[in-house]
MILO-41408 format. One record per residue: residue in one letter; x, z, y of N, C-alpha, C, O, CB in turn. Coordinates in steps of 0.05 Angstrom, whole numbers, plus 5000, padded with zeros to 4 digits. Glycine has a CB too. Layout:
% MILO-41408
AXZYXZYXZYXZYXZY...
***
This chain:
% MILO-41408
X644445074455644045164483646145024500648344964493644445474485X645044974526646744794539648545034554647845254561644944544559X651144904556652845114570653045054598653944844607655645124558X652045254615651845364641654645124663654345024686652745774636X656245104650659045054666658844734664660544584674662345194650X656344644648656144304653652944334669651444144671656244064617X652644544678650444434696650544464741651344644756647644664681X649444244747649944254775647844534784645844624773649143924791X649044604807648144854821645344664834644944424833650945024847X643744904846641044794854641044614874640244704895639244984861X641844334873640244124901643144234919643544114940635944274920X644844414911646744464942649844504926649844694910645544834965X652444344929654144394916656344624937656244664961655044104904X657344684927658844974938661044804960661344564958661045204908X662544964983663244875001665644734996667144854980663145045019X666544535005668644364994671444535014673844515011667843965003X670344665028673444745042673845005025671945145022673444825082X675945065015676145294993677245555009677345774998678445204965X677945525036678745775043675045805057673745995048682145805067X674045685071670945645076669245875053667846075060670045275068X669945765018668145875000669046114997667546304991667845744976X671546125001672646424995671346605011670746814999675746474999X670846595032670046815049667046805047665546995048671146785081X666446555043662346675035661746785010659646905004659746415034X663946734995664046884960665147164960664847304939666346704936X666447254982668047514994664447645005663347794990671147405027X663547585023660747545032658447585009656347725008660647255045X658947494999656847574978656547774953654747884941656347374968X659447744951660347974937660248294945660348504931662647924933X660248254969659848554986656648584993655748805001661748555021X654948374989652348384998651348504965649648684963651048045012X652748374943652148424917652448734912651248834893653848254898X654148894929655749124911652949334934651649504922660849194918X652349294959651549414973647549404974646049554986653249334995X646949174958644249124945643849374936642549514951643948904922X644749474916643649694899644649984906644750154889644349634871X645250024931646550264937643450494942643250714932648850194970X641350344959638950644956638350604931638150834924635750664977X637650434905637050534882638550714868637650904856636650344869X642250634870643550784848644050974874646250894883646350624826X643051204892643351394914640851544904640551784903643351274946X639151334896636051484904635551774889634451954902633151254894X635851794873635852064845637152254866635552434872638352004807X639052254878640252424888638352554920637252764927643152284890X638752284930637152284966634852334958633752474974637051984989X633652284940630652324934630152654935628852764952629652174901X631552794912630953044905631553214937630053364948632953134877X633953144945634453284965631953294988631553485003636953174976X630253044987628852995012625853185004624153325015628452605018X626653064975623953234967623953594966622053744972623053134934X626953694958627253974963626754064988625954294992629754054957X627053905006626854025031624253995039623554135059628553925049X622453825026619553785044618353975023617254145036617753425049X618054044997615954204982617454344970616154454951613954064963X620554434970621954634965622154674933622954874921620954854980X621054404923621254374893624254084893624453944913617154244877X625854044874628253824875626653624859627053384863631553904860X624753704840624153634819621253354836619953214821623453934797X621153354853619453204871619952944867618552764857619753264899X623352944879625452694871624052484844623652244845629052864858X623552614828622952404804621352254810621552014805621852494780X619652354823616352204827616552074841615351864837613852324835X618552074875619851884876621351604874621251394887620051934875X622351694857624051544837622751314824623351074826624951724817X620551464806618751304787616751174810615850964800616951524762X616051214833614551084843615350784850614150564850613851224860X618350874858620450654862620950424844621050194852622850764865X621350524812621850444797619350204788619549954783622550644784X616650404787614750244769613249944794612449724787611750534756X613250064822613949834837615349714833614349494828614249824855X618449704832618949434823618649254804619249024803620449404823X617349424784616149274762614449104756614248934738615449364752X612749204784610049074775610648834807609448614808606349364774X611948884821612648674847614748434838614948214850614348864874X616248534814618748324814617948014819619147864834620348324783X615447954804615647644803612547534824612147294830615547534763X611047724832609147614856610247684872609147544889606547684860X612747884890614447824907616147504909616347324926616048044901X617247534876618947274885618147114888619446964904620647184875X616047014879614046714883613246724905613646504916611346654867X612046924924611346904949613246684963612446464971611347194960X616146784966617546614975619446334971621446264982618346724980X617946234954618745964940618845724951619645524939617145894921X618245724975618245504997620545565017621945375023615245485014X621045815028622945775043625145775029625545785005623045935061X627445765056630445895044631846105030631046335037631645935057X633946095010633646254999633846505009632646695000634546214984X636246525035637646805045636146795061636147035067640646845054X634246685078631946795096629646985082628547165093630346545110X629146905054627147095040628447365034627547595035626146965013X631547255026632547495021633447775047634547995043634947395006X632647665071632547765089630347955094630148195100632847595102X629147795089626647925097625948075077624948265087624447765104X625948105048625148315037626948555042626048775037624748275011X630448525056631048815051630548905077630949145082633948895041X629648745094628548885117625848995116624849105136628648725137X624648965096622449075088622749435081621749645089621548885064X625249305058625749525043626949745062625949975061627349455019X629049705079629749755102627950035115628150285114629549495116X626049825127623749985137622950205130622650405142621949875136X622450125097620950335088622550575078621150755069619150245069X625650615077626650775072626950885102626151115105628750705055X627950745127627450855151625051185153625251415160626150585166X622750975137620251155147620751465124621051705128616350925139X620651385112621351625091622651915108622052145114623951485064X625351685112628451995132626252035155626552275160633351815155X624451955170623451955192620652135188619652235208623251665200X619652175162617552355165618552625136617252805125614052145160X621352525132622152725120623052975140622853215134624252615102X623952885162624453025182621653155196621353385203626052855198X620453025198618053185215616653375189614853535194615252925231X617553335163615953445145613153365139611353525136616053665150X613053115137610252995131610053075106611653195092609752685134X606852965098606952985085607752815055608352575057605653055093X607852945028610852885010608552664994609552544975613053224985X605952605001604852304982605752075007606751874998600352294974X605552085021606951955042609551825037610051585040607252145061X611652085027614851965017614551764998615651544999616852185002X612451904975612051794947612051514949613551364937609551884933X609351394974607851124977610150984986610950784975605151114998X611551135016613951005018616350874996617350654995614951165032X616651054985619251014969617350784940618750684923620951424956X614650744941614150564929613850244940613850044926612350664919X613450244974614050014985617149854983617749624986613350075009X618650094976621650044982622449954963624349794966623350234990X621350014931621849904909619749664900619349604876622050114891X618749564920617049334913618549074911618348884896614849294933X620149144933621848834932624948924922626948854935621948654968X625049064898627449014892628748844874631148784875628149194889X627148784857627648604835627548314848628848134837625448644810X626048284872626748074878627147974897626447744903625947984872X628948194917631948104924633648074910635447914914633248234937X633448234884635848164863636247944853638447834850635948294841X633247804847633247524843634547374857636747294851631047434843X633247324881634847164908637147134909638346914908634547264932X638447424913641547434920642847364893645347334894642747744933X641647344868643447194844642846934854644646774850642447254809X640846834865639846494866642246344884643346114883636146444887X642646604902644346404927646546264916647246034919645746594952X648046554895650546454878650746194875652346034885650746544852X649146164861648545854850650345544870651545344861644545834855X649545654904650445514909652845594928653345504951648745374912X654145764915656545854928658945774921660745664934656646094926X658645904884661145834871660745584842658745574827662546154860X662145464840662345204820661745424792662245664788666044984820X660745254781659545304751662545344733662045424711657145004738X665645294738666445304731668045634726669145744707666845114737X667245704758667345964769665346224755665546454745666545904799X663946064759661346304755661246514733659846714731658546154749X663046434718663646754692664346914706663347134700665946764666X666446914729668847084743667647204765668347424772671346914752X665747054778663847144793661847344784661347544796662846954800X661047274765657947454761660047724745659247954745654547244733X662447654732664047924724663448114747662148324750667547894718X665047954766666248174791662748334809662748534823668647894822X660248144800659448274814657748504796655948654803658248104833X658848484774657748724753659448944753658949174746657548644723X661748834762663449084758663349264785664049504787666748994752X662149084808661249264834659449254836658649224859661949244857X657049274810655449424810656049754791654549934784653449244802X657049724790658150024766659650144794658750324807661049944728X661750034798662850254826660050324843659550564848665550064852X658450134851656350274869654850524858654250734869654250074876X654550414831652850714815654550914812653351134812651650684783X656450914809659051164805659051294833658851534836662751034797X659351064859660951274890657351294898657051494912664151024925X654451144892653351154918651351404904649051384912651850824933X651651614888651151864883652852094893652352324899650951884860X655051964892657252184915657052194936657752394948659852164918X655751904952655451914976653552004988653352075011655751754983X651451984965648052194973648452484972646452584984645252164948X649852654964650552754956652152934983651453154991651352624935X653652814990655652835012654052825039654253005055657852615010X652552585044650652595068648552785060648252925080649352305076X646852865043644553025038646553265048645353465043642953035005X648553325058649653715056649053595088647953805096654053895042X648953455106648553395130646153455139645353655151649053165134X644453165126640553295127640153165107642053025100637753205154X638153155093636752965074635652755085635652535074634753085059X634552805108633852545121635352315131634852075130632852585139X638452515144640152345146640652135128640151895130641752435149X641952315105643952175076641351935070642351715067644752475039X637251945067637151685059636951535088636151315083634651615038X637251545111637751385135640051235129639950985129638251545162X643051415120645251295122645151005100646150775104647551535116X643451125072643550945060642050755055641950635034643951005047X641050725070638050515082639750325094639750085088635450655110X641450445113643550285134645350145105643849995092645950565163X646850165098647650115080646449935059647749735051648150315075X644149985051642949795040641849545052641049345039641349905030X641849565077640749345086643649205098643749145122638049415107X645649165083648349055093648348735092649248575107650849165075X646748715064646948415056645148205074645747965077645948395026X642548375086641048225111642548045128641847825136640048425129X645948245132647848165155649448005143650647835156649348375169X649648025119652947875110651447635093652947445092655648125084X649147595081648747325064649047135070647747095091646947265054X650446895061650546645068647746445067645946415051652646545050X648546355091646146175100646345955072648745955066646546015137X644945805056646245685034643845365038643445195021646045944997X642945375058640745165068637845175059636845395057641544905060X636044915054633644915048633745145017635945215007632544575045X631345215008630645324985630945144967630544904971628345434985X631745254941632945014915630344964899630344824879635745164891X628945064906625844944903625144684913623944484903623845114918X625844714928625544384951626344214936624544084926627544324982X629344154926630643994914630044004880631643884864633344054924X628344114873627444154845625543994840623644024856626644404838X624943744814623043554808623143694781624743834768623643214811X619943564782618943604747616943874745616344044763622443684722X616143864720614744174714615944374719618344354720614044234690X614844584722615744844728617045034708618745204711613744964738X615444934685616645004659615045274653614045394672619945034660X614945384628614445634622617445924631619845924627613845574589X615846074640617946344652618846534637620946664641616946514672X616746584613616846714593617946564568617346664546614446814591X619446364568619346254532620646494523621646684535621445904521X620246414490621746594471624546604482625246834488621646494441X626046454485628846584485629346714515630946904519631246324478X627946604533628346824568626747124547627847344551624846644613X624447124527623747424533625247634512625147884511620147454530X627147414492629747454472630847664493630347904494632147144462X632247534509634647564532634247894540635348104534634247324564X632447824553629948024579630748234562632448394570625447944584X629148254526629648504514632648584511633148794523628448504487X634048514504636148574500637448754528638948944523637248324491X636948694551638148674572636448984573638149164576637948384594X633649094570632149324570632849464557632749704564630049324566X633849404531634649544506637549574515637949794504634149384477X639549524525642049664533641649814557642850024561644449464537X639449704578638849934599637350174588637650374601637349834623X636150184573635550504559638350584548639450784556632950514530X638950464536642050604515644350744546645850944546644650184489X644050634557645850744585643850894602644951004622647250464605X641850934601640351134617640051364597640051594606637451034630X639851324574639551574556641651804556641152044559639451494528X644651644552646551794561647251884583648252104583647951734555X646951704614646351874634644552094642645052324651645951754645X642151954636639452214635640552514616640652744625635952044614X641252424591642152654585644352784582644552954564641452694572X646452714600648652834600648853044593649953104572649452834615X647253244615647553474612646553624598647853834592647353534626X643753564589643053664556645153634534645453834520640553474544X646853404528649153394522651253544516652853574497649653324533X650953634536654153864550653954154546655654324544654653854587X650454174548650154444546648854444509647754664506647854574576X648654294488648854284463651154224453651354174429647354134455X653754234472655554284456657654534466659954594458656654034451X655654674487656155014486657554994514658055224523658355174456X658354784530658954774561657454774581655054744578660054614567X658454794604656654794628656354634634657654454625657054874647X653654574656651754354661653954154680653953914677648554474679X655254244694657854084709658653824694658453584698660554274710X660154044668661953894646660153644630661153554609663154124622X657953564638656553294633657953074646656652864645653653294645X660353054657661252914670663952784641665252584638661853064700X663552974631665252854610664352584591665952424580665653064591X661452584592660052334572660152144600661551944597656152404554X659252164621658051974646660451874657660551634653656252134672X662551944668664451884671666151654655666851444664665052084671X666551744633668451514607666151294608667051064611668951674565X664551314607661851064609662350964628662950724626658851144611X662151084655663450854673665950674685666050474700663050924688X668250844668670150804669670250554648671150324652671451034668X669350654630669550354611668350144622669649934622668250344583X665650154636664049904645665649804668665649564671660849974653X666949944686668349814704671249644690672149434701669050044726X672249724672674649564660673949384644675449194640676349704646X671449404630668949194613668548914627668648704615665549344613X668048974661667648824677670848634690670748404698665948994694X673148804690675948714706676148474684676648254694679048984709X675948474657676748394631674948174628676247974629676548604608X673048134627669947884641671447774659672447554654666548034660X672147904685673147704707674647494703674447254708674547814724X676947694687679647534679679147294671680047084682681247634659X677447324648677147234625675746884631676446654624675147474608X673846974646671846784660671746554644672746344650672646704691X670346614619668346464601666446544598665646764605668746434579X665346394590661446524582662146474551663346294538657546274599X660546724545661646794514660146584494658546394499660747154504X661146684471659146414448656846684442656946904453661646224405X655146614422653446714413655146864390653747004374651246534409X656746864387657947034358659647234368660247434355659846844335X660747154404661347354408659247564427660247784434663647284416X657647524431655547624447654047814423653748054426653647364461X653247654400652447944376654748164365654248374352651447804343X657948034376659848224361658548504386657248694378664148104361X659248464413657948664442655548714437655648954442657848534473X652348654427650848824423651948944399652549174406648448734422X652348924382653649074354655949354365656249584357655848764331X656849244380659149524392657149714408657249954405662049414417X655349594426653049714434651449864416652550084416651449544444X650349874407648949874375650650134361649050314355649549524355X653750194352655350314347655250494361655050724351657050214346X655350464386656650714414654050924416654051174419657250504455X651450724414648750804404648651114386648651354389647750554384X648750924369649150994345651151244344650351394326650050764331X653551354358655451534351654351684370655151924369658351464350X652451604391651751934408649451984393649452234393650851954448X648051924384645651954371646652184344645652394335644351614361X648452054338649852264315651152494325652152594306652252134298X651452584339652252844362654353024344654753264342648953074374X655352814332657752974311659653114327659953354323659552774292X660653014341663253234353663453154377663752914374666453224339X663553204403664653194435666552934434666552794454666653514447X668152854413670652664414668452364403668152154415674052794388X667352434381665352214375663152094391662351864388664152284355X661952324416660552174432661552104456660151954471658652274435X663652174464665152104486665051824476663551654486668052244492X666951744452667151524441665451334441665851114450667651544421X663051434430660251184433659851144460660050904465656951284420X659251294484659751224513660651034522659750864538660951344524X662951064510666050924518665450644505666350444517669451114501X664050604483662350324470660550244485660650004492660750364445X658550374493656950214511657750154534657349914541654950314516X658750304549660650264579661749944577661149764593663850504580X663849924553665049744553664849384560666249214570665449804537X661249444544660949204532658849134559658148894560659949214497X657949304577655949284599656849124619654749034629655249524610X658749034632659048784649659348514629657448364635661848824668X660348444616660548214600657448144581656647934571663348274580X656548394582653948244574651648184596649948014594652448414551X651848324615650848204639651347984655649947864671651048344652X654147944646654347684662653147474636651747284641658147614675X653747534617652047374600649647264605649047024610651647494583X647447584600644747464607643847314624642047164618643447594609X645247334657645847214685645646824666643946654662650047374703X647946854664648946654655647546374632647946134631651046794645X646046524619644446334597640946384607638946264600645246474556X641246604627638346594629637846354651635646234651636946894639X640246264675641146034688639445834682637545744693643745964684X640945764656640145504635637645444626636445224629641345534609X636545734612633445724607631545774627629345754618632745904590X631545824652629445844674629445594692631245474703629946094692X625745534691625345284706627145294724627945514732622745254717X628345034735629345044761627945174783629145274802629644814768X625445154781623845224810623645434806624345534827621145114818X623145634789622645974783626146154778626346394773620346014745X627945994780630546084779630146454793629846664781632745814800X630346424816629046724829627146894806628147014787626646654858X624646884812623346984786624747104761624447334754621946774776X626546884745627346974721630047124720630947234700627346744704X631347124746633047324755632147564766633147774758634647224771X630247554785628747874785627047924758625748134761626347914814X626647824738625647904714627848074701627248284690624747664697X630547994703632948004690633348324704633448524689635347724698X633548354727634148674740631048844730630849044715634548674786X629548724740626548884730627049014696626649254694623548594729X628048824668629248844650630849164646630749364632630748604652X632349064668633349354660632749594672633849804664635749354662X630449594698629549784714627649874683628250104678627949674747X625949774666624049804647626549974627626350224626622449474635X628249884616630350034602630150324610629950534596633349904609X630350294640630850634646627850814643627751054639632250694683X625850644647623650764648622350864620620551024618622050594662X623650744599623350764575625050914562624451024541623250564567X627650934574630351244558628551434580627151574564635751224567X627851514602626851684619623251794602622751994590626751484653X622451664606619651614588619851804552618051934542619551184582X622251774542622451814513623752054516622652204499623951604495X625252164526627152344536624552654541623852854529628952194570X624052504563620952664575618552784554617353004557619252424594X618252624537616052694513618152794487616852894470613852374503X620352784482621152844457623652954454624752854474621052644443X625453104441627653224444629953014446629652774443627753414423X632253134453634153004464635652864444636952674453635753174480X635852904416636652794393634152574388634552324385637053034369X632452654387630252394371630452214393630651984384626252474364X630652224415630852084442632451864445631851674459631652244462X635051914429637451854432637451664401638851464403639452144437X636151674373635151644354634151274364634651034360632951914347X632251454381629551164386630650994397630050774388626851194406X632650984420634450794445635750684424635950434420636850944472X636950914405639150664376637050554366637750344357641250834343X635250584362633850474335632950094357633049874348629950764319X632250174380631749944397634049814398634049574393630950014423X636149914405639649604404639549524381640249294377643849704407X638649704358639549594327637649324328638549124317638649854296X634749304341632749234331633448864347633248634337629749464339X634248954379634948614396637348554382638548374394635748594435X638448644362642148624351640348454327639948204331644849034338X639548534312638248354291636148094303635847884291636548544272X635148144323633247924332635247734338634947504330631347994358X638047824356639147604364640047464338639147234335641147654383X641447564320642247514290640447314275641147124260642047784275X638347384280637047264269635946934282635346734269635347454264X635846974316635346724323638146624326637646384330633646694347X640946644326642046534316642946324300644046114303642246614315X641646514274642346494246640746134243641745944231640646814224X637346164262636145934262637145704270637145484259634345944272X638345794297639945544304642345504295643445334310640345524328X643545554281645445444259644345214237645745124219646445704241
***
């Protein structure tokens, strides 16, 4: 596999004045942390919006999932749509899309419209999320030098974990205001990066010769799983915290004991990536699914409150450094021209993760649930092992 740090960024090399790059890499990094603020809000602003229009919380899901399974099925005929223009003009325009449609939501949540209305909304809003996510990874490309780019894609994993940790406190905090407000506020909020992305010139499409290549080869749909299979293993233990907490004879609050250490690790998982700013080998990339796999593995065993804190505290860990990973080698393996695409495949990846610990959770008890998510890390832990093992 060719390593990422001997290849040129797309058709555009990063800005030669270094106090210049610093501040559009400052710029993008805040556009990166504030991307995902209505998704990791929405669970929260959702239920609230929905308690208040049909006086059920439980509304929120449907919501949620509407959000979710749109971006699923939008990630990559969104991103192709915009393959001709620029990159931060497309990326404009979808969160002003998205924008909109969270607008409309606070706006007929308030009049009390009606709640298939929220649903359709909150599924326009998750149409283009996977691929803005794409985009705003594409721009990177021509921001910071390939020499950079471990330290980069750390930092912007690790503010993605602070966003999921504060932007549920902050729904949370604005919903005691109105519900309509709190998703207005975070609409505003989400649409930050519209304002702050760096202009980065023509689209790196333009400057791309040759075939297009396949989007799916084996090793992009290697990656993809792996990347689904640790987003279930971290939604399982979020999703069930509190089943959790109250099987080991505490209150539904005290779920904060498993969710918490999980994030705490993934944010220090990520400071430690920054530092570090290598892109890992393949031997160390199976040792992190294997600790994944473990951490799995020890909540699944629900032996004692100290043992699953512990496995948490395993998966947490290893969740920015393998993201900047996948970021990182999926780079290498995606046509030049579909670069977008195979990076909103990469967030889509793990939107499917959650839909699948959410999905299993929902049909089957909270132990077998937790069983199946391990039995899935064990299963991309040997695949990788094994394609490895070939290329040796």
């Amino acid at each position: 596999m060719a390593d990422p740090r001997s290849k040129q960024t797309d058709g555009a090399a990063p800005r030669s004045d270094p106090r210049s790059n610093r501040g559009l890499l400052l710029r993008w990094y805040i556009s990166s942390g504030t991307l995902s603020v209505p998704q990791a809000a929405g669970p929260i602003a959702f239920s609230l919006v929905a308690l208040s229009v049909t006086g059920d919380a439980r509304g929120g899901a449907a919501m949620i999932l509407a959000m979710t399974l749109a971006q699923v099925a939008g990630a990559i005929p969104i991103a192709r749509l915009g393959n001709r223009l620029p990159l931060a003009t497309v990326l404009r325009l979808l969160i002003v899309i998205r924008t909109a449609a969270l607008a409309s939501v606070a706006l007929l949540a308030a009049r009390d419209a009606s709640y298939t209305w929220l649903v359709a909304l909150a599924a326009v809003a998750g149409l283009v999320n996977g691929a803005a996510s794409g985009y705003l990874r594409a721009v990177l490309n021509h921001l910071a030098p390939s020499s950079r780019m471990p330290r980069a894609l750390a930092i912007a994993a690790t503010l993605n974990e602070v966003t999921f940790v504060l932007a549920p406190v902050a729904a949370s905090g604005l919903g005691t205001v109105s519900p309509a407000f709190g998703v207005l506020a975070l609409a505003a909020i989400g649409a930050v990066p519209a304002l702050l992305v760096p202009n980065v010139g023509p689209s790196h499409f333009t400057t791309s010769h040759g075939p297009s290549g396949s989007l799916l080869s084996a090793a992009i749909v290697l990656w993809l799983a792996c990347a689904a299979a640790g987003g279930a293993a971290v939604a399982a233990i979020e999703i069930g915290a509190v089943a959790l907490a109250l099987s080991f004879g505490y209150e539904p609050a005290l779920a904060i004991l498993f969710t918490v250490p999980l994030c705490l690790a993934s944010v220090a998982g990520g400071i430690w990536a920054s530092v570090r700013n290598r892109m890992a080998t393949r031997q160390g990339v199976l040792i992190q699914l294997s600790l994944m796999s473990v951490g799995a593995a020890f909540v699944a065993l629900h032996h004692s409150v100290a043992t699953t804190v512990m496995g948490a505290v395993l998966v947490g860990s290893v969740l920015a450094p393998m993201a900047t990973y996948y970021s990182l080698v999926l780079d290498t393996l995606a046509p030049a021209q579909r670069r977008a695409e195979v990076f909103a495949l990469l967030r889509t990846a793990n939107a499917v993760g959650v839909i699948i610990a959410s999905a299993v959770l929902t049909v089957v008890s909270l132990p077998v649930a937790l069983v199946v998510v391990t039995a899935l890390m064990i299963a991309v832990t040997i695949a990788v092992a094994m394609a490895t093992a070939g290329r040796a």
